[in-house]
VEXBAFI-783260 format. One line per 5 residues: their letters; for each residue x, y, z negated of C-alpha. Coordinates in Angstrom, 2 decimals, decimal comma. Layout:
<recs>
A = X/Y/Z ~ ... $
</recs>
This chain:
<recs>
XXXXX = 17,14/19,57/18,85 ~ 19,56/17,23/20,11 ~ 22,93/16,77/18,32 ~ 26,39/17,41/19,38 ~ 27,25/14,01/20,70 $
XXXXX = 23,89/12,37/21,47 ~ 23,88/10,44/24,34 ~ 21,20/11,00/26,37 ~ 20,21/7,67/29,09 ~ 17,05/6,60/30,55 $
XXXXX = 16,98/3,24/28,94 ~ 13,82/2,77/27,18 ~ 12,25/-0,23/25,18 ~ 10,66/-1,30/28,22 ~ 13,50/-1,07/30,33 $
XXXXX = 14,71/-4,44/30,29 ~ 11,30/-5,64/30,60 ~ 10,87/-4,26/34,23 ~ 14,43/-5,64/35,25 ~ 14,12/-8,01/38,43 $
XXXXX = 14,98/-11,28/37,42 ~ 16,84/-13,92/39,73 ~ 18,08/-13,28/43,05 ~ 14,38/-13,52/44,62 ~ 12,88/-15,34/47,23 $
XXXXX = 12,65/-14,41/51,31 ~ 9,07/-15,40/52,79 ~ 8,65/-15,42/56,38 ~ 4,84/-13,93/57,71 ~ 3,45/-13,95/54,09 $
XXXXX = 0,01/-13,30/54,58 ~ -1,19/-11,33/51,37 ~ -2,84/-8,74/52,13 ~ -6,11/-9,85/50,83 ~ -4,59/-10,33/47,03 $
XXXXX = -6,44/-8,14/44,68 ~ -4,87/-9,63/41,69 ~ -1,89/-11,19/39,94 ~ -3,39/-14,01/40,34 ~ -4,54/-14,32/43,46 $
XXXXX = -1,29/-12,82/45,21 ~ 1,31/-15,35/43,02 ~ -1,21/-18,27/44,33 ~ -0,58/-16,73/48,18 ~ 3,24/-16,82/47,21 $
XXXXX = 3,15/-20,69/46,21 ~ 1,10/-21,55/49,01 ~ 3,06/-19,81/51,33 ~ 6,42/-21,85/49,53 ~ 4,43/-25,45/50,27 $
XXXXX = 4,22/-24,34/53,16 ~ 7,70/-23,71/54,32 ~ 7,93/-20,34/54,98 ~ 10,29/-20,00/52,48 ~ 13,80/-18,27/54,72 $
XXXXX = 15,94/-21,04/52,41 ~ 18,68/-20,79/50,30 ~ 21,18/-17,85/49,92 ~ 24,43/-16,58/48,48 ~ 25,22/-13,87/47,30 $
XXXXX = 22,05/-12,44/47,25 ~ 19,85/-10,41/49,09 ~ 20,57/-6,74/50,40 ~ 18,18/-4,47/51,36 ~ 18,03/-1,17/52,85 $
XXXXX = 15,88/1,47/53,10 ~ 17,19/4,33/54,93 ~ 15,92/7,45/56,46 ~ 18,23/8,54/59,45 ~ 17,75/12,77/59,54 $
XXXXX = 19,03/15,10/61,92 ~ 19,98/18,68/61,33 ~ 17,83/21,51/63,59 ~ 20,62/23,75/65,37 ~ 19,76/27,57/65,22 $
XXXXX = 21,49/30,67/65,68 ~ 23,37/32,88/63,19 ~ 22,20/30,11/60,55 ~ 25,02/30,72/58,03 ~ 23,56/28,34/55,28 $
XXXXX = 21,13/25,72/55,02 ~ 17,64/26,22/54,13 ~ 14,39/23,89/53,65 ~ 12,82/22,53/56,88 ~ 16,11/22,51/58,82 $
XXXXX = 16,26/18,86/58,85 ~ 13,74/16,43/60,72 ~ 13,08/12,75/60,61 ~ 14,72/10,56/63,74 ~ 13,98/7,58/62,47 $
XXXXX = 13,94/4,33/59,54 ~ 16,41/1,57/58,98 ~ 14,91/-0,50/57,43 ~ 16,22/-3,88/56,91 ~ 17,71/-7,46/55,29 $
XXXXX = 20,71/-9,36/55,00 ~ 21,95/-12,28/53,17 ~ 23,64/-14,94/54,18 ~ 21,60/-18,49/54,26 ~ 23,18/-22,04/53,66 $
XXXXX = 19,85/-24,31/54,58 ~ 20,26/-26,05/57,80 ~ 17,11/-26,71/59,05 ~ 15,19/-26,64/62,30 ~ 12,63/-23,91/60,31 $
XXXXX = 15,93/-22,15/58,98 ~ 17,83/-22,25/62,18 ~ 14,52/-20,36/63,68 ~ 15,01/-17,44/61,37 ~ 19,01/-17,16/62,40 $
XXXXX = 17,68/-17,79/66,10 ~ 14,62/-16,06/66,73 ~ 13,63/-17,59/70,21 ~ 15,17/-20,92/69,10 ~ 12,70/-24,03/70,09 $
XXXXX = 12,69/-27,48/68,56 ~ 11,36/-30,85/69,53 ~ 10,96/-34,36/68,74 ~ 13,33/-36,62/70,11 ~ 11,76/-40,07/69,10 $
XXXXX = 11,43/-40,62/65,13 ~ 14,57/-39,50/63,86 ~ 16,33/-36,32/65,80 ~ 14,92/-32,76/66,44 ~ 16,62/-30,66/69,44 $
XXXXX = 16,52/-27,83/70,20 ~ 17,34/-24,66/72,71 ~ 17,73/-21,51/72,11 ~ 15,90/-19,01/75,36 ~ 17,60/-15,97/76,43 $
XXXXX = 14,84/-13,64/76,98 ~ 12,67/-12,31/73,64 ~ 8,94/-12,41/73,47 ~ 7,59/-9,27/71,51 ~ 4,28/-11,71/70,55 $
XXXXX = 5,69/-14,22/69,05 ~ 9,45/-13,82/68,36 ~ 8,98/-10,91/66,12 ~ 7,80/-11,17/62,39 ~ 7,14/-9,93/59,29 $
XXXXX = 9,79/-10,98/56,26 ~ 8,84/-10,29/52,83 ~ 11,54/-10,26/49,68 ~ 9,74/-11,41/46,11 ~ 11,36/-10,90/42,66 $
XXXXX = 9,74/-11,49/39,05 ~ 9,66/-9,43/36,46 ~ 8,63/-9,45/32,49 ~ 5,26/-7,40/33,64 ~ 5,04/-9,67/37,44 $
XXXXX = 6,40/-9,26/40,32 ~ 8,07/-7,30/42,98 ~ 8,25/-7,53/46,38 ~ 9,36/-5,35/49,49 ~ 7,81/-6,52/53,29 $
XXXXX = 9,44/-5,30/56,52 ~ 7,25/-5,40/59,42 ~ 8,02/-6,67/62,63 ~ 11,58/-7,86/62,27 ~ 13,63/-10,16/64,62 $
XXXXX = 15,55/-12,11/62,99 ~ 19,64/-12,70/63,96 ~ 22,71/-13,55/63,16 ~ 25,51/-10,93/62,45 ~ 29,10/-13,01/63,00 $
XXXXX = 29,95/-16,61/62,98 ~ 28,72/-19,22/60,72 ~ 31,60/-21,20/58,39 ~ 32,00/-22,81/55,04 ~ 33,56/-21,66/51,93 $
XXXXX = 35,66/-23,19/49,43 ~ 33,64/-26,22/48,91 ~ 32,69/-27,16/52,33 ~ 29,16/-25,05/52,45 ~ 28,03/-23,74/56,12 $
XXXXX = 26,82/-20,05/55,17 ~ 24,97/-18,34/58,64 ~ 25,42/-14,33/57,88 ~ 21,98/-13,15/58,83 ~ 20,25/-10,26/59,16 $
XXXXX = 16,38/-8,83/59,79 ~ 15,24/-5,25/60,66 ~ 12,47/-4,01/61,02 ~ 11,02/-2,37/63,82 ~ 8,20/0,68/64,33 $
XXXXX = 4,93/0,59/65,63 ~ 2,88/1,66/68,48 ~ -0,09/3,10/66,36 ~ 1,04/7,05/66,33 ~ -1,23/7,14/62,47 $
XXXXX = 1,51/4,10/61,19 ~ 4,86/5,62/62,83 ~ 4,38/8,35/60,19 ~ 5,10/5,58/57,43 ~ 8,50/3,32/57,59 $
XXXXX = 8,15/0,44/58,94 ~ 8,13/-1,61/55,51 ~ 5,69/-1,94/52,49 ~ 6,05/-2,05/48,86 ~ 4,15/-3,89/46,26 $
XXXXX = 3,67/-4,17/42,14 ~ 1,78/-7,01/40,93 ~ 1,27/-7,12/37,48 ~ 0,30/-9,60/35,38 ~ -2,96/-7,27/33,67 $
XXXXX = -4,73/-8,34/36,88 ~ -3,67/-5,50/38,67 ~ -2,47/-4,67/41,95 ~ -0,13/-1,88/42,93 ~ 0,09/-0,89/46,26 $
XXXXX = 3,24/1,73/47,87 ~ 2,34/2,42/51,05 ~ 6,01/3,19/51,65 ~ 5,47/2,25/55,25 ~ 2,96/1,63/58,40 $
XX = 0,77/-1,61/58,05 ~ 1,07/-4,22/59,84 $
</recs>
């Protein structure tokens, strides 16, 4: 029996163990699906880092929601409400943080249908079109944090990438680009029944945790 005054929390000697560590990383069509293990899915993360894809450098974190957007069913003479009178409209699901890299690979994430070239050995240009293509300016983006027991990480699918105000620099001179990614449904009728994001638990026993929180890719 519990006495008066015990304090009763859901702290437990593992707790601080499965805290997320750091303020993560943002990875940009992580392919890593085919991960089975720790192992094999922190290689996929370092490979994908070599290889750029990493969105660049933040601050003040990363927010992420996850939101399910309900709306009420109207019927007559109902004086209270009861299970089942709600029904699902649809997800937000999306990312924000604001990014300090200036690069032509970060600018791309801030401007979607932004397109560099070469301009002899030392300049890259680029323009930035006005009309969106659905094949190839739409991705998926992928948040990664560690933990004690591995790692965590949270994919939305299908997100175009943007800007949400005007880019300017804080108190010591840094250009900060407020940006944003959501994610957007699919045409499969089987994966609109999921959100439109995923969530996996790798950890470090050489297991693989998948939450099919929402439709794959």
């Amino acid at each position: 029996m519990l006495e008066t005054g015990s304090i009763l929390t859901g702290v437990t000697t593992e707790s601080f163990q499965r805290m997320a560590k750091g303020p993560g990383v943002m990875i940009k069509g992580f392919d890593y699906r085919s991960a089975t293990t720790f192992a094999e899915l922190f290689h996929a993360y370092e490979e994908a880092l070599q290889a750029g894809q990493g969105v660049g450098a933040t601050n003040g974190g990363i927010s992420i929601t996850i939101q399910p957007n309900y709306v009420r069913r109207e019927t007559d003479h109902a004086g209270h409400r009861f299970p089942g009178d709600e029904m699902l409209e649809s997800w937000t699901c999306e990312m924000s943080a604001s990014l300090q890299e200036i690069t032509a690979e970060t600018l791309q994430n801030i401007y979607p249908t932004a397109e560099f070239t070469e301009v002899g050995d030392d300049i890259v240009a680029g323009r930035i079109r006005s009309d969106i293509n659905p094949e190839t300016d739409y991705h998926d983006f992928s948040f990664i944090v560690t933990t004690d027991y591995g790692m965590a990480m949270i994919t939305m699918f299908r997100c175009l990438g943007r800007t949400t105000g005007a880019a300017q620099t804080d108190n010591e001179g840094l250009m900060e680009f407020p940006w944003q990614c959501e994610a957007t449904g699919s045409e499969n009728l089987e994966e609109r029944a999921y959100a439109p994001c995923e969530i996996w638990l790798a950890y470090r026993n050489g297991r693989v945790v998948r939450h099919a929180v929402g439709d794959a890719a």
